[in-house]
C-alpha positions as CSV (number, residue, x, y, z in Angstrom):
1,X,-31.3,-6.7,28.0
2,X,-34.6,-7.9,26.9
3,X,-34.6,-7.8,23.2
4,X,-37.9,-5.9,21.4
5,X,-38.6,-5.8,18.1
6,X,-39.2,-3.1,16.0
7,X,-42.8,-2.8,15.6
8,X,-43.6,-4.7,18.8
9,X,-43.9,-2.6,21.7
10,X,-44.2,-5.8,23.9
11,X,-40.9,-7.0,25.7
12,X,-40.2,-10.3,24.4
13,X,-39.4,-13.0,27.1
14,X,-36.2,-15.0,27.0
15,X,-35.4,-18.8,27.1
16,X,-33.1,-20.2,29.5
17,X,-30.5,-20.5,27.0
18,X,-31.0,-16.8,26.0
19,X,-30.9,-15.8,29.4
20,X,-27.5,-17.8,29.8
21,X,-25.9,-15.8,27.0
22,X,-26.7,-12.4,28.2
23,X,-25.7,-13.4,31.5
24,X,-22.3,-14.5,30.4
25,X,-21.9,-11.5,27.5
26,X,-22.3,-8.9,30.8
27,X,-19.9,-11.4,33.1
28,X,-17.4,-11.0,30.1
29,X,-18.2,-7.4,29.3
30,X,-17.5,-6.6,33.1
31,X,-14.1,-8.0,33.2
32,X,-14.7,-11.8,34.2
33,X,-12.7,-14.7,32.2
34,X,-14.4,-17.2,30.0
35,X,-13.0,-19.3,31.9
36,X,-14.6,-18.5,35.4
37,X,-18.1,-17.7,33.7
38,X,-18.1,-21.2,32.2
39,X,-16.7,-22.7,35.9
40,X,-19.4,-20.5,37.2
41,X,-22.2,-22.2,34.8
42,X,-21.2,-25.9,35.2
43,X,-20.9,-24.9,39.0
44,X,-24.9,-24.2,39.3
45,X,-25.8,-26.7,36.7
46,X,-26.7,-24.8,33.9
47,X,-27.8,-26.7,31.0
48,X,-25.3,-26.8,28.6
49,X,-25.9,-26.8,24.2
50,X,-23.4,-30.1,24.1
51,X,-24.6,-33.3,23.3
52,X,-24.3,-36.1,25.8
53,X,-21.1,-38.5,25.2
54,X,-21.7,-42.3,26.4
55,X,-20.7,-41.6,29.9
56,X,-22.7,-39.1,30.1
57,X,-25.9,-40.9,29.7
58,X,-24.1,-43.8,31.8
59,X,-24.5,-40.9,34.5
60,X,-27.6,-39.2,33.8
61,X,-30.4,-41.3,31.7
62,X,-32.0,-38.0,30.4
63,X,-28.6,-36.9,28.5
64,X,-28.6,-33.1,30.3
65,X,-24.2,-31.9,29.9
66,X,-24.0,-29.4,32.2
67,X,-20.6,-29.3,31.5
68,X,-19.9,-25.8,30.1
69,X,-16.3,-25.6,28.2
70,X,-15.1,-21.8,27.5
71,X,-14.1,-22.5,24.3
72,X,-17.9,-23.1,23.0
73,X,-19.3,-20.9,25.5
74,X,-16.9,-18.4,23.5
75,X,-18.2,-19.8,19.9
76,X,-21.6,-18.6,21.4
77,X,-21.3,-15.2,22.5
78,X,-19.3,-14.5,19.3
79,X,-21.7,-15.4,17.1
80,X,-23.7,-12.2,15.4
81,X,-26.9,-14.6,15.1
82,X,-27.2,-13.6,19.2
83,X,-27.3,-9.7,18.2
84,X,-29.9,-9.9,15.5
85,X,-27.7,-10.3,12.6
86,X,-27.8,-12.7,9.4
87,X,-24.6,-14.3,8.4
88,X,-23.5,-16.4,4.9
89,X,-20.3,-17.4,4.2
90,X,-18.8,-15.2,6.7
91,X,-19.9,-12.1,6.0
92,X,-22.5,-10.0,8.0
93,X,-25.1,-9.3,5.1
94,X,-27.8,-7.3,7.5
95,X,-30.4,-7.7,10.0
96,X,-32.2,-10.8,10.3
97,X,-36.0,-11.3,10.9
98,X,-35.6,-12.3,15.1
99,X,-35.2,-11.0,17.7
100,X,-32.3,-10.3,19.3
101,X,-30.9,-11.7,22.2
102,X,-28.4,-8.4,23.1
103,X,-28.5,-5.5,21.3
104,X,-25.9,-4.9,18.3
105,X,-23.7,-2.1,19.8
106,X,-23.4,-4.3,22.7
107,X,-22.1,-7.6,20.7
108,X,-19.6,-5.2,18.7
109,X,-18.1,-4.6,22.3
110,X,-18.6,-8.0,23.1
111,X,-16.9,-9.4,20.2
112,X,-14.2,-6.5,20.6
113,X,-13.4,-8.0,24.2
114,X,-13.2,-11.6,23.1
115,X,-11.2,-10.5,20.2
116,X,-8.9,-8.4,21.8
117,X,-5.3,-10.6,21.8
118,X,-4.2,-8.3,25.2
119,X,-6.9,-10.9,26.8
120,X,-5.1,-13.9,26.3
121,X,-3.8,-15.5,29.3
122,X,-1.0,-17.8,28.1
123,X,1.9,-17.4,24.5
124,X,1.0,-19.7,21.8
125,X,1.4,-23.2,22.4
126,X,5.2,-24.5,21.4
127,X,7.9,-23.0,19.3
128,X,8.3,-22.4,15.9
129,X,9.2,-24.4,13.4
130,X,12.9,-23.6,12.5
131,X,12.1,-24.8,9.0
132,X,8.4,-24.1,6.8
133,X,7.7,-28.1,6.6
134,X,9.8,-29.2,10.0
135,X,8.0,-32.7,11.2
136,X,5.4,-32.8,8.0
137,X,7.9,-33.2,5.1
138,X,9.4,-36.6,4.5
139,X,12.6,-37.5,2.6
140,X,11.6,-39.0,-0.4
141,X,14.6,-41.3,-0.6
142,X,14.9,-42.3,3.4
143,X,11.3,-41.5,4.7
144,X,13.2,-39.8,7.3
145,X,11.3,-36.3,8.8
């Protein structure tokens, strides 16, 4: 998947981040978890987009996280920037100027995949609240929840 412009006949060459992402979009595409693409990444010490907390540069002088957590490596592959596609407030308003890193028909079945609630892996966290404001509301009188 090496994006091409329009009216450049020339293949376009990919960064090492860029490379990551279309890596990881054909991991997810072919069935893997987030979570064992992102295990995989930190595993061969892929460069990851975080920035280096205080221990990390305790560790490593040159601030490098190669730490990849699925949750942003997730943000990532959902966002439409990746297929060519401009974004404000939300709303896809067209194709942008890039190139892009996967092609559009590809993200849509990308973002169908990561979107798809059959995928998730564990129920919601805790029960529901019995009552709309259970443990936010306070008694006004006894400050009791």
């Amino acid at each position: 998947m090496i994006p091409v412009l329009p009216d450049d006949p020339a293949p376009k060459t990919l960064c090492e981040e860029a490379r990551v992402l279309v890596e990881s979009a054909e991991a997810v595409l072919a069935g893997k978890s987030l979570r064992s693409v992102a295990l995989e990444l930190t595993a061969r010490g892929v460069p990851s987009p975080r920035r280096p907390n205080a221990r990390t540069l305790r560790e490593n002088p040159g601030g490098v996280v190669t730490y990849w957590h699925p949750g942003s490596l997730r943000q990532r592959l959902l966002n439409p920037t990746i297929a060519g596609r401009r974004v404000h407030q939300g709303q896809d308003i067209g194709e942008a100027t890039w190139a892009p890193v996967i092609d559009h028909g590809t993200w849509l079945r990308l973002h169908a995949a990561l979107t798809n609630p059959s995928r998730l892996s564990a129920p919601p966290r805790g029960k529901q609240p019995r009552h709309l404001l259970s443990g936010i509301a306070r008694c006004g009188e006894c400050g009791e929840r």
